[in-house]
VONU-137256 format. One record per residue: x, y, z of N, C-alpha, C, O in turn; residue in one letter. Coordinates in steps of 0.05 Angstrom, whole numbers, plus 5000, padded with zeros to 4 digits. Each point is the difference from the previous one (the first is absolute). Layout:
XYZXYZXYZXYZA/...
***
This chain:
403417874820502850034994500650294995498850154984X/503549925033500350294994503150064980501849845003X/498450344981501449944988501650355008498850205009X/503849814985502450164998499050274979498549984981X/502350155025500950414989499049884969497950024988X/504749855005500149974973498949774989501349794995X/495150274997499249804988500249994968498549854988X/503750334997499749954980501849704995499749894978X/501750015036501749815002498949815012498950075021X/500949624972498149855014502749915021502449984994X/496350005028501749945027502249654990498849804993X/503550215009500849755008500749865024500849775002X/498850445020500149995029497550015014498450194996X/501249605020497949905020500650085036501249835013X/498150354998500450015029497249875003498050064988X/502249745033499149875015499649925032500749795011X/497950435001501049975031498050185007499250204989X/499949675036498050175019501350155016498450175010X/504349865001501650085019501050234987501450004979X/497550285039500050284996503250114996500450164981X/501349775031503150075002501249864979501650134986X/497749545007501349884974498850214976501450184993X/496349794998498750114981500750254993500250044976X/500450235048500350194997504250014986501250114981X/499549665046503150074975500449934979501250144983X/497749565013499649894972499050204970501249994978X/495850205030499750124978502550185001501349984979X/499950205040501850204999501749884983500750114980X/500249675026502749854979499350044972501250124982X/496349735017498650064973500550294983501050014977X/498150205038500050214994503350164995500550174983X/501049745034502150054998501549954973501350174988X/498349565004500949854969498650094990501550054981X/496350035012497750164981499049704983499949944977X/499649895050498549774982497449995006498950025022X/500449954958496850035010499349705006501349814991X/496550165028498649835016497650025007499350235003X/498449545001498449855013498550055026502450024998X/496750005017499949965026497349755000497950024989X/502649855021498149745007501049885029502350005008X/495249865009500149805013501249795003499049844984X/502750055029500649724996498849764991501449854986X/496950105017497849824989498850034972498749824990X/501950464997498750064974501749944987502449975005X/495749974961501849984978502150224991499450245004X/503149704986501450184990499750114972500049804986X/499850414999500250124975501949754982502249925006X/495950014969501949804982503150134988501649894985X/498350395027503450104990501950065020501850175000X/497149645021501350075028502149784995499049774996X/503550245003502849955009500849885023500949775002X/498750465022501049975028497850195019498950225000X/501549505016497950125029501049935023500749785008X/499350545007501750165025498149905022497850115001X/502749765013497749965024502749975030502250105000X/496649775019500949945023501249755001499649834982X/502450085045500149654995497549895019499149774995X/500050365020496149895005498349974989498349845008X/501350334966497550044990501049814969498349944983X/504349995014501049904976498249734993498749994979X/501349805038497749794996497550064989498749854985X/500750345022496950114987500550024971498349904985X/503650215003500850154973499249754976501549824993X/495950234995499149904982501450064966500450214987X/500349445003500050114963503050064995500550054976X/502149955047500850134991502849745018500349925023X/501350024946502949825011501350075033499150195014X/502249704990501650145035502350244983500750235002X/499749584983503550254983498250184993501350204993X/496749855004498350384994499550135017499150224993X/501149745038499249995019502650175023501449885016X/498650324981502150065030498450135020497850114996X/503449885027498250055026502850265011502449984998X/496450195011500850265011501749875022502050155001X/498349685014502249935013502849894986502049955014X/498050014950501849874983501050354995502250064990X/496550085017501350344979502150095021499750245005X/502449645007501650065012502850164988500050004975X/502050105034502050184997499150184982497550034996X/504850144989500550254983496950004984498149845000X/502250434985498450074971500049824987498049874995X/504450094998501649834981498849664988499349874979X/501050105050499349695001496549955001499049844985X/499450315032497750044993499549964971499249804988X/501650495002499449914968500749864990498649944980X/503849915023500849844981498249715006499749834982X/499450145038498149735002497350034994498549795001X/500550434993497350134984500549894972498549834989X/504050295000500350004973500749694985499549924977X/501849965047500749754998496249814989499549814986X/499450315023497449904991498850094983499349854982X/500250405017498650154984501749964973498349974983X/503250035010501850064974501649655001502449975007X/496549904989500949665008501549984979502349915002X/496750194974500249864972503150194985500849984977X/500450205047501250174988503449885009500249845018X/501550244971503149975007501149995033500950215011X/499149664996501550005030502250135006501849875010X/498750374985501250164992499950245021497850085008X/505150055005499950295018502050094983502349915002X/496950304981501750194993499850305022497950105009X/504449964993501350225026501850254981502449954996X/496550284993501150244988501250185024498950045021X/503750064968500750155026502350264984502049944986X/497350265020500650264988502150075022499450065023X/503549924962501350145037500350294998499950144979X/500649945044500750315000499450145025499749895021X/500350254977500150215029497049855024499949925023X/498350124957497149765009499349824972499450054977X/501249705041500749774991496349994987498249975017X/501350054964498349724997499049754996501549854989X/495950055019500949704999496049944997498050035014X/502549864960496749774997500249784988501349994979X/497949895027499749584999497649964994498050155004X/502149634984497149904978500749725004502249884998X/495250035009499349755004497749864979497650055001X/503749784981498049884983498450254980497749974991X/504350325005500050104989497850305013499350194986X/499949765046498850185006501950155031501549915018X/497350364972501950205026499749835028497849905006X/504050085008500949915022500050145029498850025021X/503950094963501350225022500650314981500349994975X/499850205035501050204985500950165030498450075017X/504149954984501150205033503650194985501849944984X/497350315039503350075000501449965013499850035024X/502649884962502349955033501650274984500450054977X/500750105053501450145007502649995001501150224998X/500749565006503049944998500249734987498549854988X/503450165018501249714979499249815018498849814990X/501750185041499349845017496549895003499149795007X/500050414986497249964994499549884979498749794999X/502350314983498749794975500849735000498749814992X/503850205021500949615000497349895028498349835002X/502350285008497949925019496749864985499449764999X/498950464992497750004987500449774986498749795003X/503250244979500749814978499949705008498549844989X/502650125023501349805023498749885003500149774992X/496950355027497949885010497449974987498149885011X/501850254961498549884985501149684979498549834990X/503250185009501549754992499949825019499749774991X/500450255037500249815017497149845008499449795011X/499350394978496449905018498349924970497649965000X/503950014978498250044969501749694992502349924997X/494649955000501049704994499050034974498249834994X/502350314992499749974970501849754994501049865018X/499350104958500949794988503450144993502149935011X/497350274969502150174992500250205006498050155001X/503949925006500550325013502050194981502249944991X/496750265006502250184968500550225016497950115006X/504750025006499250345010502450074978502249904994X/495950344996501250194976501550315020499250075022X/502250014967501150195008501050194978501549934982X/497550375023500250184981503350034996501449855014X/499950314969503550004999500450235000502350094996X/494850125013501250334999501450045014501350204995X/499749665031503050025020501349804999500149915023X/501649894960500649864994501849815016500649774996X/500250455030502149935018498549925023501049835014X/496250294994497449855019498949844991499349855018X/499750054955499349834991501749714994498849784998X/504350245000501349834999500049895035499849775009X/500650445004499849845027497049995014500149975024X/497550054966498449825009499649734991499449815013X/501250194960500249654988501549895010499549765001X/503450335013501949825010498449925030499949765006X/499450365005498750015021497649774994500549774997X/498450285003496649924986501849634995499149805013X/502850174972499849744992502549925019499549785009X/502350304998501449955029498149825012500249765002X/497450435009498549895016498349724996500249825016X/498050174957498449854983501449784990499249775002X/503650314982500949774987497649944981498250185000X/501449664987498149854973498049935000499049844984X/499050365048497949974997498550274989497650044998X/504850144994498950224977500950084982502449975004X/497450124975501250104974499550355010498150155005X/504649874993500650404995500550044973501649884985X/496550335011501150104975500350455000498850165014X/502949884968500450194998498350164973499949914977X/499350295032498050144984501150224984502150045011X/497650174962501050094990498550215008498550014981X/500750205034498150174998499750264987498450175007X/503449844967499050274981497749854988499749774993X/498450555010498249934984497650085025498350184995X/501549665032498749955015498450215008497649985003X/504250285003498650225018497950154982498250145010X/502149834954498650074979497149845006497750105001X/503249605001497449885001499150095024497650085000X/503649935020498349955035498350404999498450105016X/502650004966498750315001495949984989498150145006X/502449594977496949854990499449915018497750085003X/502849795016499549815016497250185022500450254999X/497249695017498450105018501650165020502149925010X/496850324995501950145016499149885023498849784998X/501950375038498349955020502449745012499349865019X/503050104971502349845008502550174994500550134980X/501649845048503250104984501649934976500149774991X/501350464998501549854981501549754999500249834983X/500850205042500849735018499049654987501249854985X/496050135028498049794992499750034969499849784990X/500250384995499349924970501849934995499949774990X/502950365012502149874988500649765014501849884988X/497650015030500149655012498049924988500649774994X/496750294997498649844986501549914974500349764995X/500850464986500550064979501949735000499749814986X/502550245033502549754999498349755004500449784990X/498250265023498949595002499149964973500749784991X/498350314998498449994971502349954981499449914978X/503550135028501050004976502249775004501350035020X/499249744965502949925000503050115004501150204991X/499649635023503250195001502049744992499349804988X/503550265021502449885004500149835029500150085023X/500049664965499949795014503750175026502050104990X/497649895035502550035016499849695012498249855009X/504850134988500649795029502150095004501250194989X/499949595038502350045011501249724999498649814990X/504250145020502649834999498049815019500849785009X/
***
């Protein structure tokens, strides 16, 4: 059993596959989320803190010890970032809130990060207003969370009123908008790890915080 970078973390992810091209994108995914993982055989036992195991839909029959719902096969990791992770997390974090919260900072570059079951998702900039409804849009459309919350900062109060109108135009009551207060924010997001735009901290900052319930007529 070979195990991932970071063995101070015992793996909750199992790749399972003899197939050079699965294995190779599968760990990359891995690596990409900074989850640490496993590498084993199909036929071998899995680590007793293994969660979920990444194999093929060929080699999936072989997959010893381990329910079918723990089980996704590299042909199920279809569309966006987004959705990828969110059906990782959907396993890995079972026990957690079914929950997509979506922070979004407007302004000249929009930002925008979403948390799924309370872990980073997406973090991107959109560039115009058209972009951000867009981004927005399509992480709402492909995220079968249970509940969906997008927060919106109020430092432009006149972009932020018309993405909620927007946003629930579209959605109707399969999301809750709320409006965010953001003094205070750019103090905290100055703590925050550098190595991201001000942009992204301050969209983290807004998802993290409660706002003002908006609706419309």
């Amino acid at each position: 059993m070979k195990r991932s970078a970071r063995d101070d973390e015992p793996p909750q992810v199992a790749v399972a596959t003899l197939d050079a091209r699965a294995y190779y994108a599968l760990t990359s995914l891995m690596k990409t989320m900074n989850l640490p993982f496993s590498s084993i055989t199909p036929g071998e036992p899995r680590d007793i803190g293994v969660k979920l195991v990444l194999t093929t839909q060929r080699e999936k029959r072989s997959i010893r010890d381990s329910e079918e719902e723990n089980v996704l096969c590299i042909e199920d990791l279809t569309g966006g970032a987004a959705v990828v992770k969110e059906k990782i997390f959907s396993i890995l974090y079972r026990g957690g809130d079914d929950i997509l919260v979506i922070g979004i900072d407007p302004g000249e570059k929009t930002g925008i990060a979403a948390y799924y079951r309370d872990k980073e998702m997406v973090k991107e900039i959109a560039r115009s207003y058209r972009e951000t409804l867009t981004k927005v849009e399509t992480i709402i459309r492909d995220s079968k969370a249970a509940r969906k919350i997008i927060r919106i900062g109020d430092g432009n109060p006149k972009v932020a009123r018309e993405i909620a109108y927007r946003l629930l135009q579209k959605f109707n009551s399969r999301i809750e908008v709320e409006i965010v207060d953001e003094r205070g924010t750019s103090t905290i997001t100055k703590l925050l790890p550098t190595g991201e735009t001000r942009d992204l901290r301050s969209a983290r900052m807004i998802s993290l915080r409660r706002g003002r319930p908006y609706h419309i007529a």
